[in-house]
C-alpha positions as CSV (number, residue, x, y, z in Angstrom):
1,X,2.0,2.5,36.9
2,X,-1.7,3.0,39.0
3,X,-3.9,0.5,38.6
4,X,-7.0,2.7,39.5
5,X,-10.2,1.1,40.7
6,X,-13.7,1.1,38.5
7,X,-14.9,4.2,39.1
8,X,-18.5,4.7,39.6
9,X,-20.9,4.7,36.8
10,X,-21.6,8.4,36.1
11,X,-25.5,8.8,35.2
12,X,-26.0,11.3,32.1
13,X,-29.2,13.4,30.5
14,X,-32.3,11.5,29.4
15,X,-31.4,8.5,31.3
16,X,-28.0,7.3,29.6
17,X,-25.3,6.0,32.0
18,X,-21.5,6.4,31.3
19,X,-19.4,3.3,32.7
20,X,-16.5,1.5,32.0
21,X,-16.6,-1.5,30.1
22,X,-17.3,-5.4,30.7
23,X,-17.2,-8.8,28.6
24,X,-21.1,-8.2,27.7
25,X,-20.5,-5.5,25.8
26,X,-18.2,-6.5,23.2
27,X,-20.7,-7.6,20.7
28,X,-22.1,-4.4,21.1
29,X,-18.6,-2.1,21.0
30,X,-17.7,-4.2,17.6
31,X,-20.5,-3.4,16.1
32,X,-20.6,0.5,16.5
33,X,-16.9,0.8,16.0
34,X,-17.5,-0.9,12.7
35,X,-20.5,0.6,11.5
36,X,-19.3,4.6,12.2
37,X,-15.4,3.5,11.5
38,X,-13.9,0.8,9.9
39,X,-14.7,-3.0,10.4
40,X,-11.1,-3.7,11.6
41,X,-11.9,-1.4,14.7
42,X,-13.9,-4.0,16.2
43,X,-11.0,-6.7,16.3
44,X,-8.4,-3.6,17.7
45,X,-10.6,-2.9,20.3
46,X,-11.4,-7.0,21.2
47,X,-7.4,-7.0,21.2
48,X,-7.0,-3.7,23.3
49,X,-9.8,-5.3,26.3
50,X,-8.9,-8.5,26.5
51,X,-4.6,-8.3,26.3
52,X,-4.0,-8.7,30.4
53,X,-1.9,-5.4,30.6
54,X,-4.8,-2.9,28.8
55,X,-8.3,-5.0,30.1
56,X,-11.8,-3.7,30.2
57,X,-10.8,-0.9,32.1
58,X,-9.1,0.7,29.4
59,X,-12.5,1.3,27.9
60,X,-15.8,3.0,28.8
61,X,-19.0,3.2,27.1
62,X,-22.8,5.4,27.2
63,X,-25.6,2.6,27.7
64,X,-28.6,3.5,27.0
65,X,-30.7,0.7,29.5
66,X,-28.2,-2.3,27.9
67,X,-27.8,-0.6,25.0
68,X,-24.1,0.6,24.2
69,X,-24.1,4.1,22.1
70,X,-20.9,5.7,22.7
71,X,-17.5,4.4,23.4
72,X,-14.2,5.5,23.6
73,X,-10.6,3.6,24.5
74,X,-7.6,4.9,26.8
75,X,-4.4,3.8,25.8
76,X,-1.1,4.1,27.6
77,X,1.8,5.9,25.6
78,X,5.1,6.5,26.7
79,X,6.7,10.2,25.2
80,X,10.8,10.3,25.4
81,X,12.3,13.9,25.4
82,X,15.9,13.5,25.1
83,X,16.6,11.1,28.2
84,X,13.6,12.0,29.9
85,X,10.7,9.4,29.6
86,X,7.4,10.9,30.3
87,X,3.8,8.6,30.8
88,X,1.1,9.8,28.4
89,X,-2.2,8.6,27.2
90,X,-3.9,8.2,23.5
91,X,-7.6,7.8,23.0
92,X,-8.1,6.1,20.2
93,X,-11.1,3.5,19.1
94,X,-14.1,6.7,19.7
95,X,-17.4,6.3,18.4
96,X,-21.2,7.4,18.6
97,X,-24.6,6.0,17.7
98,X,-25.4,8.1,15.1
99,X,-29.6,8.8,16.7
100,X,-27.4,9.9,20.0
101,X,-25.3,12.5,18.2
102,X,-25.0,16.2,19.5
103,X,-25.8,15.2,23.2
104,X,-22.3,15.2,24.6
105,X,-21.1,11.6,24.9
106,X,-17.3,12.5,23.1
107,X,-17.2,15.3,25.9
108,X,-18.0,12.9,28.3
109,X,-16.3,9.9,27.5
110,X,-13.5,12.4,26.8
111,X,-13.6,13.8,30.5
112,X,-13.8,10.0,31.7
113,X,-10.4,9.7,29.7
114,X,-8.2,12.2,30.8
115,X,-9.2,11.6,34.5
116,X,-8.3,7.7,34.1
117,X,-4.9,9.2,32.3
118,X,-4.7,10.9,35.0
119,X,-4.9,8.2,37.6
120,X,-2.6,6.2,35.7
121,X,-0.1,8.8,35.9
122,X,-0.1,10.3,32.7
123,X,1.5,14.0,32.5
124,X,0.2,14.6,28.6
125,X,-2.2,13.3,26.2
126,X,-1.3,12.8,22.6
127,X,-3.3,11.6,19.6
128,X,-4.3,11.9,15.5
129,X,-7.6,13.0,15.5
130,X,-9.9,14.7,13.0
131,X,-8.9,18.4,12.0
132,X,-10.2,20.9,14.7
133,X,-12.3,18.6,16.4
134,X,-10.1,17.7,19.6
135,X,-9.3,21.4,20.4
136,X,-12.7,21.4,22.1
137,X,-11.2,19.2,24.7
138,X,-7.7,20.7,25.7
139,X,-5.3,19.4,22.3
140,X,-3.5,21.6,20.8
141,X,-1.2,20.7,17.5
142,X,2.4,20.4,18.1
143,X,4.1,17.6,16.6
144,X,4.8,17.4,12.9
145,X,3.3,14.2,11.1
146,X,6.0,13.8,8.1
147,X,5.8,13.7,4.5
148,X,4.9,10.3,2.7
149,X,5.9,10.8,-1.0
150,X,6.2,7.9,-4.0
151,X,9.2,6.8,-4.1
152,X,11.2,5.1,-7.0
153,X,11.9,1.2,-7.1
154,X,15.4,0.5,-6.5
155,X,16.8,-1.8,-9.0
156,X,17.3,-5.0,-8.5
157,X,19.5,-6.2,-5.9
158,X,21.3,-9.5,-5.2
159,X,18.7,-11.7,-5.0
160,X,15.4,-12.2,-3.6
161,X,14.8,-10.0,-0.8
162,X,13.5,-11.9,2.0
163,X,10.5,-10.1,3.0
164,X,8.2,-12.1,5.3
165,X,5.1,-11.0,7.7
166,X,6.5,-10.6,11.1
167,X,6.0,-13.1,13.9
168,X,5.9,-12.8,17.6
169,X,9.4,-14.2,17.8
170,X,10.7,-11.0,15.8
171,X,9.4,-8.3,18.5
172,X,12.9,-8.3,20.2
173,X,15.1,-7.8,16.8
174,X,12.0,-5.4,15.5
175,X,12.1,-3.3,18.5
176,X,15.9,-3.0,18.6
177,X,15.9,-1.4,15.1
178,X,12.8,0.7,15.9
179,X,15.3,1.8,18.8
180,X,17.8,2.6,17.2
181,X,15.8,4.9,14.1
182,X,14.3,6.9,17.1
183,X,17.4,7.4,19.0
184,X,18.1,10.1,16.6
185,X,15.4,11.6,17.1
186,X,14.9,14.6,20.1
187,X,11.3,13.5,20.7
188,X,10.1,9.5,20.6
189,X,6.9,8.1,20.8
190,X,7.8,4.1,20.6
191,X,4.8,1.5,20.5
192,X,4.6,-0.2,23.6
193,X,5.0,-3.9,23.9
194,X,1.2,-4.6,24.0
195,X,0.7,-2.6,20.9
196,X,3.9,-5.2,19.3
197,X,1.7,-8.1,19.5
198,X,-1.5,-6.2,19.0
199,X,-0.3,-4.9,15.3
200,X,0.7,-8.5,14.7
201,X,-2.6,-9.6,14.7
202,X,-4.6,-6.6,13.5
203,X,-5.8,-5.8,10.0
204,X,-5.6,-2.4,9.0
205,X,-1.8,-2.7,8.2
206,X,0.9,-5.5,8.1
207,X,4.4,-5.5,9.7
208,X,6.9,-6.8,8.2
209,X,10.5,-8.0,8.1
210,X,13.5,-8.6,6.1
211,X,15.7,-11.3,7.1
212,X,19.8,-12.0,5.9
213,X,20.7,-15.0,7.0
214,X,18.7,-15.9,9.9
215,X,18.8,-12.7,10.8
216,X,16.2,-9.8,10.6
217,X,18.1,-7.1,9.3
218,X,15.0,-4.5,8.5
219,X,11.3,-4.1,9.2
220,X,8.4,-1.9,8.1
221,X,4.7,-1.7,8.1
222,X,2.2,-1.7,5.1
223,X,-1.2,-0.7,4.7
224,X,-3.2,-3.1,2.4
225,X,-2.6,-2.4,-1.0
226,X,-5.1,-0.4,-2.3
227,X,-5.9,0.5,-6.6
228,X,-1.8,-0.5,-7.0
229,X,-0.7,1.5,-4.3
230,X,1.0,0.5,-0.9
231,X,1.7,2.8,2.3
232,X,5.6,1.9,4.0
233,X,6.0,3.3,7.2
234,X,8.0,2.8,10.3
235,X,11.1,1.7,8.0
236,X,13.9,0.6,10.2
237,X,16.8,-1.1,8.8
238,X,20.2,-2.2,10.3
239,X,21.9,-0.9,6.8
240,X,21.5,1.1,3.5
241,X,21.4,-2.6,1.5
242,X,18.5,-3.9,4.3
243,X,16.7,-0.8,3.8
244,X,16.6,-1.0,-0.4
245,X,15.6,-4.7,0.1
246,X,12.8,-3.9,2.6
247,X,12.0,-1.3,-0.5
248,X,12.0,-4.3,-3.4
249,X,10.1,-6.5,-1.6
250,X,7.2,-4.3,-0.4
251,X,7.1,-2.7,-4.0
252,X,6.5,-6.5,-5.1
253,X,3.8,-6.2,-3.4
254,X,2.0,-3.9,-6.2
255,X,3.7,-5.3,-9.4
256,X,3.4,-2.3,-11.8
257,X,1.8,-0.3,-9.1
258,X,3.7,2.5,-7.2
259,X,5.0,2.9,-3.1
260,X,4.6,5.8,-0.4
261,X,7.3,5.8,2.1
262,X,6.7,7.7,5.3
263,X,10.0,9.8,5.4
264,X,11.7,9.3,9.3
265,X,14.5,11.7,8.2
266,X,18.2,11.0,9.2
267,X,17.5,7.1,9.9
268,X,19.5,4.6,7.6
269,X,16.1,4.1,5.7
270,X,15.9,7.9,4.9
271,X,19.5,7.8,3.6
272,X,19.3,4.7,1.7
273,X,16.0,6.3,-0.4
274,X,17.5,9.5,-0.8
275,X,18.0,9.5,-4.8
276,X,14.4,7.6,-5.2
277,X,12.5,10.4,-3.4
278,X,10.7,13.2,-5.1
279,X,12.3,16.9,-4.9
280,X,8.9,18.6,-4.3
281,X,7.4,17.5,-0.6
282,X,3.6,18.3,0.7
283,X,3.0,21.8,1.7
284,X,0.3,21.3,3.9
285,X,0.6,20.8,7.2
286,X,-0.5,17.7,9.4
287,X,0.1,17.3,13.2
288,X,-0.3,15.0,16.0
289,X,-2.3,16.5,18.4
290,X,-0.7,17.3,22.6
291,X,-2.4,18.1,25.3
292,X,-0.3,19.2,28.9
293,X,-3.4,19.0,31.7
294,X,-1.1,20.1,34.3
295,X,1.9,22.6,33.4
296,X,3.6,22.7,36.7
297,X,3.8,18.6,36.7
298,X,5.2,18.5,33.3
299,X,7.5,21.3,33.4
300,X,8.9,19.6,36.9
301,X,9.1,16.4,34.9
302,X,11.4,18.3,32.1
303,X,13.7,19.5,34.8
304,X,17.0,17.8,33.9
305,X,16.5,18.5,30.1
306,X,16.2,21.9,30.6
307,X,19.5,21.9,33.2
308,X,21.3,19.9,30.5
309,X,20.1,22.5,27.7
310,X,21.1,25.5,29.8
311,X,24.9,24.1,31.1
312,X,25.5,22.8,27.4
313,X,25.0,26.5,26.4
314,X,27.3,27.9,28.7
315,X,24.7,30.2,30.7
316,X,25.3,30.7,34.4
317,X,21.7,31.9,35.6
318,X,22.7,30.5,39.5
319,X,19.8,32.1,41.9
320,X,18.3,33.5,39.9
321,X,14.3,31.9,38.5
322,X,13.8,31.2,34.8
323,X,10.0,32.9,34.5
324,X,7.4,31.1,32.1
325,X,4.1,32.8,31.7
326,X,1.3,32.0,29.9
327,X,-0.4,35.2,30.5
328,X,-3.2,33.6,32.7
329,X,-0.3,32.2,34.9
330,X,2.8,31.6,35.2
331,X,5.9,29.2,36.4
332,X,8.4,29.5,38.1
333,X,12.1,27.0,38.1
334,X,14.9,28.2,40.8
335,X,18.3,27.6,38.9
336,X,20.9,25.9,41.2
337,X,24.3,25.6,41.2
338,X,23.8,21.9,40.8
339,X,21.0,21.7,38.8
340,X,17.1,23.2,38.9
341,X,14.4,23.6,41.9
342,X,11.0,22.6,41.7
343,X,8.4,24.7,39.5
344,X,5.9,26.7,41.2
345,X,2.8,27.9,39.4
346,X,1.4,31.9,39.9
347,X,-1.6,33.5,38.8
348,X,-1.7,36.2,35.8
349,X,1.4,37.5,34.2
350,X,0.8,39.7,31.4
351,X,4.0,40.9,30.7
352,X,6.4,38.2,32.0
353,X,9.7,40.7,30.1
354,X,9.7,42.7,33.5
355,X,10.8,39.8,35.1
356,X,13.5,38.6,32.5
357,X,10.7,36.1,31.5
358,X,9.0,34.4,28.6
359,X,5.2,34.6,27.3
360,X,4.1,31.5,25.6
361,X,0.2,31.4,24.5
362,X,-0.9,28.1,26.6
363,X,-2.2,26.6,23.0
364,X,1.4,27.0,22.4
365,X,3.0,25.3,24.8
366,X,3.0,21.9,23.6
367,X,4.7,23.2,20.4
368,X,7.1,25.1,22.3
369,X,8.2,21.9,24.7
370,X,7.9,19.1,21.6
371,X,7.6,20.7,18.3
372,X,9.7,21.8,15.2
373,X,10.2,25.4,15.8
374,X,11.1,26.5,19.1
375,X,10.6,29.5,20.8
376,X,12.7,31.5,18.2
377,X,10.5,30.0,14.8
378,X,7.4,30.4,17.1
379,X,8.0,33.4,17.8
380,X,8.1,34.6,14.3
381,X,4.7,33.4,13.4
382,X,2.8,34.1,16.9
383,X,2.7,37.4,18.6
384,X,1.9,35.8,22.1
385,X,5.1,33.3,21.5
386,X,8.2,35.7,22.6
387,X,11.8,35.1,24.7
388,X,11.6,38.6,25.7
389,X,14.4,40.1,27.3
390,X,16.9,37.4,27.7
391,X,16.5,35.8,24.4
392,X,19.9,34.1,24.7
393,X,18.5,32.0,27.8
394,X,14.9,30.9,25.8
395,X,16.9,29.8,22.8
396,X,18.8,27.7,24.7
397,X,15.6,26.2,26.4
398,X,13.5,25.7,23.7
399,X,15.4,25.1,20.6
400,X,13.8,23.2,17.8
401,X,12.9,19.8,18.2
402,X,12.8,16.4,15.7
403,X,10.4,13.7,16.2
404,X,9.3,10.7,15.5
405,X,6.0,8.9,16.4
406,X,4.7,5.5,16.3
407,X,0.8,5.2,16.4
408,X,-1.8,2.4,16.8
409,X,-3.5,3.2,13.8
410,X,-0.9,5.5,10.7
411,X,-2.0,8.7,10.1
412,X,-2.7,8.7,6.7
């Protein structure tokens, strides 16, 4: 990964200055995050700046003289589409002095992000963010944020479950169960290793395992309990039995109270909760938000997915271009007997079907690449979403897609 330099600071109207971060200001950043967020923010960003592999340089602020009034944190994601692992970025830990509203800081400390994802070689941007709100600045939704109904208690198993707060020691047996829930999945968003130790020590939720033996066998994470209610999400168990006793012992937790699990269908947790879960789902939809800065780059990235796509459907398409417009421009990948060229952006394609192509509305995309419904349920619901002529080819290519995502902070 770049490491880029500081950039310069960037001066602003009425005298502010936008720069990254430094030591001084961490009073200062605490403070605001707590005061227009919540007052865990502060300690997640003192964790975020001064872990050795995130630094000050993850975050930038607006001074006003030495006064901090806006701030916002870059962290560094990685996105897994089938085999292909691709570098992304999340801001997260945004806030604003509430006399310097409506003069523009977000937009600029949002520009100051995606160029620093971009020097760290980020190809997308993904994030949970207020409804609307980050549209202004290039996100799009895309990714579906599941379902977290109440769940029934399982009765009593065997003994005690052996629920305990994770340690540092556990990361290695926690991450190979979070490994193995998301290898089902088409589309994985892990948490990094910093993030491991950071949710360790942070207080808006509380990780936990389950042990059998010495062992840990299954391993979740709580929000606090809140008027006899509890939040379990990120379940990952080794079995059915680990996954009902990581169940008990989080529902003792709220004696009398009730549980929300955060549904990861098709994992061993999902199965295991199966007959405790409510018929009826939520109707409503809720999203992570994507955003692609540069098509061509990504597209080049998702080469050998869409080779392995197109051979495992039996289509022979040698020399000939798939053709991907998004009406302003469009792209271009030269199929191979061996595999696929690199993409090539164009200008304006308004009707990409004379070419054998497909249109895709460019605040589509990111649904189209990541999301649950593929070009066919896309195209059912979005006139500018269409396979046009050689619909057996797009379906192929852009089938829909499961996924799963681990955040910083749980997106409900």
């Amino acid at each position: 990964m770049i490491v880029p330099a500081a950039p310069p600071p960037v001066p602003l109207a009425d005298g502010l200055v936008l720069r990254q971060s430094c030591p001084a200001d961490l009073d200062q950043i605490g403070a605001l995050l707590a005061e227009r967020g919540e007052p865990a923010d502060a300690l997640d960003h003192r964790l975020v700046v001064t872990d050795p592999e995130a630094g000050w340089p993850a975050c930038a602020v607006v001074v006003d003289g030495d006064r901090v009034v806006s701030t916002a944190t870059l962290l560094d994601e990685e996105l897994r589409l089938a085999d292909v692992r691709l570098p992304a970025g999340q801001v997260e830990l945004v806030a604003t002095d509430r006399e310097y509203e409506g003069r523009g800081l977000v937009r600029a400390l949002m520009r100051w992000a995606h160029e620093r994802s971009t020097a760290r070689g980020h190809v997308l941007q993904i994030m949970i963010g207020i409804p609307y709100f980050y549209r202004l600045f290039g996100y799009e939704y895309a990714v579906d944020i599941p379902p977290a109904p109440v769940v029934r208690t399982p009765p009593a198993g065997d003994g005690t479950p052996a629920l305990r707060a994770a340690l540092p020691s556990d990361i290695p047996a926690m991450t190979a169960l979070q490994d193995m829930a998301q290898s089902r999945f088409d589309v994985a968003v892990p948490h990094p290793a910093t993030r491991r130790r950071w949710l360790l020590a942070h207080e808006a939720s509380t990780t936990w395992v389950v042990e059998r033996g010495d062992r840990v066998v299954a391993t979740g994470r709580t929000t606090p309990p809140d008027d006899d209610e509890v939040l379990l999400a990120e379940a990952a168990a080794l079995d059915q039995e680990a996954a009902l006793d990581l169940l008990r012992g989080v529902a003792a937790l709220v004696p009398g109270g009730q549980v929300r699990v955060v549904e990861r269908a098709g994992t061993v947790a999902a199965a295991a909760w199966s007959d405790l879960l409510p018929a009826e789902r939520r109707t409503e939809a809720e999203q992570y938000y994507l955003r692609v800065p540069d098509v061509t780059a990504l597209l080049d990235r998702l080469r050998p997915v869409l080779w392995h796509r197109l051979v495992a459907a039996g289509i022979d398409r040698a020399g000939r271009d798939i053709v991907i417009s998004t009406f302003g421009a469009h792209y271009r990948i030269p199929v191979h007997a061996d595999g696929l060229g690199a993409v090539t952006a164009g200008g304006a394609m308004q009707r990409p079907g004379v070419v054998d192509g497909a249109g895709v509305a460019p605040d589509y995309l990111p649904a189209l690449l990541f999301g649950p419904h593929g070009i066919d349920g896309l195209s059912r619901i979005r006139p500018d979403v269409y396979p046009g002529p050689d619909s057996r080819l797009f379906h192929a290519l852009f089938p829909p897609l499961t996924a799963d995502v681990l955040s910083y902070y749980l997106p409900y």
